[in-house]
C-alpha positions, -999 to 999 in steps of 0.1 A, spaced: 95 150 562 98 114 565 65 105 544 79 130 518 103 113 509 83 80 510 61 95 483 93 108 464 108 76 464 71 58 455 70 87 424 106 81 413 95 39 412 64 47 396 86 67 369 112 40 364 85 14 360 71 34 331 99 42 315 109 0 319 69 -6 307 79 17 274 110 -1 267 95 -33 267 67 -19 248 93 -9 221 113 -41 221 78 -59 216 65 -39 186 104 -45 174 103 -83 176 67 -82 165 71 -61 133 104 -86 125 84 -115 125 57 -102 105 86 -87 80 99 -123 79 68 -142 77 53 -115 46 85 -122 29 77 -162 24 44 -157 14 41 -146 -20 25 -109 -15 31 -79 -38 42 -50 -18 14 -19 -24 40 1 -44 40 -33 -70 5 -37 -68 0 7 -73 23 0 -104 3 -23 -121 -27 -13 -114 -16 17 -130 -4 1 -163 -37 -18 -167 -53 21 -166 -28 30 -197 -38 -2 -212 -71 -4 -207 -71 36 -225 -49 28 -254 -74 -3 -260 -103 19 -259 -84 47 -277 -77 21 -307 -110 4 -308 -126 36 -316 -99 42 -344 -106 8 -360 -145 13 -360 -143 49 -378 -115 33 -402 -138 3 -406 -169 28 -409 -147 52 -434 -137 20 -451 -177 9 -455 -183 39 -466 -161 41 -496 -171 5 -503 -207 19 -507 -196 44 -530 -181 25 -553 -210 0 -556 -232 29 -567 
C-alpha cells in the first residue's frame, strides 16, 4: 500500500512538472513571438498581405499594357494601311 502511493505521489509530480514544462513553453513562444513582432516592425518589411497586393496590381498592369500595345499596333497597322491606299 505504501509503495502505491509512492508511485501516486511520483505520477502526480511527474504531471505537475509537465503541466509547469507547458507553461513555460507557452510563456517562451509568448516573449519570443513579441520580440520578433517588435524587431519586424523596425525593419522596413512589407507584410505578405502588402506584398499579395501589389503583386497583384503589377498582374492588372502588366495586362492592360499588353492589352493596349496590341491596340496601338492594329491602329498603327490599320493606319499604314490606309496610308498605302491613298498613295496608289
Amino acid at each position: 500500500m505504501k509503495e502505491n502511493r509512492v508511485f501516486d505521489d511520483l505520477t502526480r509530480l511527474m504531471a505537475d512538472a509537465g503541466e509547469v514544462a507547458h507553461g513555460m513553453r507557452r510563456e517562451a513562444e509568448t516573449a519570443l513571438r513579441t520580440q520578433l513582432e517588435r524587431l519586424l516592425s523596425t525593419m522596413n518589411i512589407v507584410t505578405r498581405e502588402e506584398f499579395e497586393a501589389v503583386k497583384e496590381m503589377a498582374a492588372k498592369a502588366r495586362a492592360e499594357n499588353e492589352r493596349l500595345s496590341a491596340r496601338l499596333a492594329a491602329l498603327e497597322a490599320e493606319l499604314t494601311g490606309k496610308a498605302a491606299g491613298l498613295e496608289d
